[in-house]
C-alpha positions as CSV (number, residue, x, y, z in Angstrom):
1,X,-33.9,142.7,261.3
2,X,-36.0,143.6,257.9
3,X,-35.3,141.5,255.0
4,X,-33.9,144.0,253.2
5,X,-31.3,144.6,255.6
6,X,-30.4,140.8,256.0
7,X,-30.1,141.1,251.9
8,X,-27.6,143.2,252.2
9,X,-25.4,142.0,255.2
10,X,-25.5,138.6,253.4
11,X,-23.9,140.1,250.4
12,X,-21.8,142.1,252.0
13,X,-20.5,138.9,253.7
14,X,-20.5,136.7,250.0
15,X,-18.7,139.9,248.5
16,X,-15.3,139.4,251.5
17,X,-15.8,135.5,251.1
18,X,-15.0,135.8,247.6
19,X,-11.9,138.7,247.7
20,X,-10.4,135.7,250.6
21,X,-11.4,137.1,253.6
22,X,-13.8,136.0,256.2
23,X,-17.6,135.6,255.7
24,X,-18.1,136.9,259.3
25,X,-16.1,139.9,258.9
26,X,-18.3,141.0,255.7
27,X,-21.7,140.4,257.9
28,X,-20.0,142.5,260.7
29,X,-19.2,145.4,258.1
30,X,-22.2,145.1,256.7
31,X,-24.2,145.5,259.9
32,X,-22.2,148.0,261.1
33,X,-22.8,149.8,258.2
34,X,-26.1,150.0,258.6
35,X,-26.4,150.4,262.5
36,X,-26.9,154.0,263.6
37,X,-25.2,153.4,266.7
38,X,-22.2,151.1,267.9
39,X,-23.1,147.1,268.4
40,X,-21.6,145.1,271.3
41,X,-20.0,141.8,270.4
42,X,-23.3,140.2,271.6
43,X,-25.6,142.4,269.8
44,X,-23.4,141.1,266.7
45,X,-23.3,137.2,267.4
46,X,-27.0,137.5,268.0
47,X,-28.4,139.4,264.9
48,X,-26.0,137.8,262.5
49,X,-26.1,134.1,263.8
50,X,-22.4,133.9,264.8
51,X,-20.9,133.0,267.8
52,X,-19.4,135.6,270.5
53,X,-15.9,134.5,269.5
54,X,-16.6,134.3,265.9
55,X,-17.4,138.3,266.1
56,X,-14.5,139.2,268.4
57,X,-12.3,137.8,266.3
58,X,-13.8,139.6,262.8
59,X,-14.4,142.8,264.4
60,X,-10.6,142.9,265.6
61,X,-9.8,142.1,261.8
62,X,-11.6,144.7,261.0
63,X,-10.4,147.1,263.3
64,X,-6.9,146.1,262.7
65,X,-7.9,146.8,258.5
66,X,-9.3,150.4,259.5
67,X,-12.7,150.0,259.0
68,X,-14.0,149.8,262.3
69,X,-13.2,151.1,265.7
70,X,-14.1,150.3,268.7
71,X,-15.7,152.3,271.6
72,X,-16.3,152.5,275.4
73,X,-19.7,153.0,277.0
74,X,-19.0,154.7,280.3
75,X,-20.0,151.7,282.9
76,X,-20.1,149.1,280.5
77,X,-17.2,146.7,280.0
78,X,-18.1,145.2,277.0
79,X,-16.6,145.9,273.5
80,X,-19.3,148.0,271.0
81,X,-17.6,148.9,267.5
82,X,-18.7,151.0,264.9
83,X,-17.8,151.9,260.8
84,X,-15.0,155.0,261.7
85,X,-16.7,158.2,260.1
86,X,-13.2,158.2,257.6
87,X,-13.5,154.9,256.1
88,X,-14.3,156.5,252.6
89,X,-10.7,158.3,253.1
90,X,-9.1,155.0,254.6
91,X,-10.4,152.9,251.3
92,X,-9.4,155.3,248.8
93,X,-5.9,155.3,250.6
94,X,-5.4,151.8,250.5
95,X,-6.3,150.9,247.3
96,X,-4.0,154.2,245.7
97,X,-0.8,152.2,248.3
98,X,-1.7,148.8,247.0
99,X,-2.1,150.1,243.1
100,X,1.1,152.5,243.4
101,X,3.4,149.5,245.3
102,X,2.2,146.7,242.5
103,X,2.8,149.7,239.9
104,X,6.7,150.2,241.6
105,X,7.7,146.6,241.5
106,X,6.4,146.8,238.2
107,X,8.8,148.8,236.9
108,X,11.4,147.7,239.2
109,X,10.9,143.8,237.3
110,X,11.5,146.2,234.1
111,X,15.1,146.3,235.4
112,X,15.7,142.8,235.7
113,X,18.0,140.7,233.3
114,X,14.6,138.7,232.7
115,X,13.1,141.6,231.5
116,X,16.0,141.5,228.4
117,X,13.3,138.9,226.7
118,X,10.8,140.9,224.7
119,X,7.9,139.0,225.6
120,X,8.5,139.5,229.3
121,X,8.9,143.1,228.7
122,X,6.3,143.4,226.9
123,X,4.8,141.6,229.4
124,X,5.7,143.8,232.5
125,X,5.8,146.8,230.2
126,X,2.0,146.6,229.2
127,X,1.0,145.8,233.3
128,X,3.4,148.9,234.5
129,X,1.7,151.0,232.3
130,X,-1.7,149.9,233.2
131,X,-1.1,150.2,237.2
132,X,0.6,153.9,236.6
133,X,-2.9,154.6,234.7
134,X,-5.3,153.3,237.3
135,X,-2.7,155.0,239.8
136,X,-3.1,158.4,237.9
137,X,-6.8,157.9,237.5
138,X,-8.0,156.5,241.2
139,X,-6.2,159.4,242.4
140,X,-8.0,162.1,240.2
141,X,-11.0,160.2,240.9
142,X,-10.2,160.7,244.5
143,X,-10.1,164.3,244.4
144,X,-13.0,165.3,242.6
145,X,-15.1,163.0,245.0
146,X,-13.6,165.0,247.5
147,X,-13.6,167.8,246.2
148,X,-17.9,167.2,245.4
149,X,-17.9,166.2,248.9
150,X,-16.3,169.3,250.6
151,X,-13.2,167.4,252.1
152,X,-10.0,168.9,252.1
153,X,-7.8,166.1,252.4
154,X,-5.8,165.2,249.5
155,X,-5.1,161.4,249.0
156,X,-2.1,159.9,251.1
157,X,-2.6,162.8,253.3
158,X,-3.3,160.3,256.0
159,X,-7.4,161.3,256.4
160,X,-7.1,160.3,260.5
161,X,-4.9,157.3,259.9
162,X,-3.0,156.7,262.4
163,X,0.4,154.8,261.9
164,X,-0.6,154.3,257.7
């Protein structure tokens, strides 16, 4: 591989490592992101240094997070995976779930007998308030990039989720 392309893989794989999720699964994202075509498990192992196992068990994690799916080359029985053409959609969906849920039990703490002390309300008041913003504002976001991008689907509208 150019260096330039190692660069990045490698950073892809320091950027999961530091959000708590495996190192090989970042280098797999990142390959795959700049692959043109799908990568078997051995293709994988071998440019990123990892064993066979090591990418079977990543690229599963990330098919089972969305971002990658796998495929089937007619007469070949290996596994090849690619980045799914909606991730964009999938990303922007999960962060708006995870931002909206945290925002809900949010304002469900606001309900609490704990929430009676003014510093905790405060407290949970102030975060509520900065969740329903980012909420509010990741979904406008969301539909202007879309809308620059020509895509009709509106966030939560599933974007070829299956099962979200």
């Amino acid at each position: 591989m150019e260096q330039p392309t190692e660069h990045i893989i490698e950073r892809m794989g320091l950027k999961f490592e530091q959000d708590g999720l495996p190192r090989a699964a970042g280098l797999i994202l990142g390959r795959l992101l700049l692959a043109a075509e799908p990568l078997s498990l051995d293709d994988l192992a071998a440019d990123l240094g990892i064993s066979k196992a090591s990418a079977s068990t990543n690229a599963r994690l990330l098919e089972r997070l969305g971002a990658a799916e796998r495929a089937v080359v007619p007469g070949d029985r290996r596994d090849y995976y690619y980045v799914h053409e909606e991730l964009h959609n999938r990303i922007l969906e999960e962060r708006l779930r995870q931002i909206g849920e945290l925002r809900d039990l949010l304002l469900a703490a606001l309900q609490t007998p704990a929430a009676q002390d003014v510093r905790v309300r405060a407290r949970l008041d102030g975060l509520a308030s900065l969740f329903g913003h980012l909420y509010r504002s990741l979904g406008e976001a969301a539909e202007a990039w879309r809308e620059e991008r020509g895509l009709n689907v509106p966030a939560g509208q599933g974007a070829g989720r299956e099962g979200a």
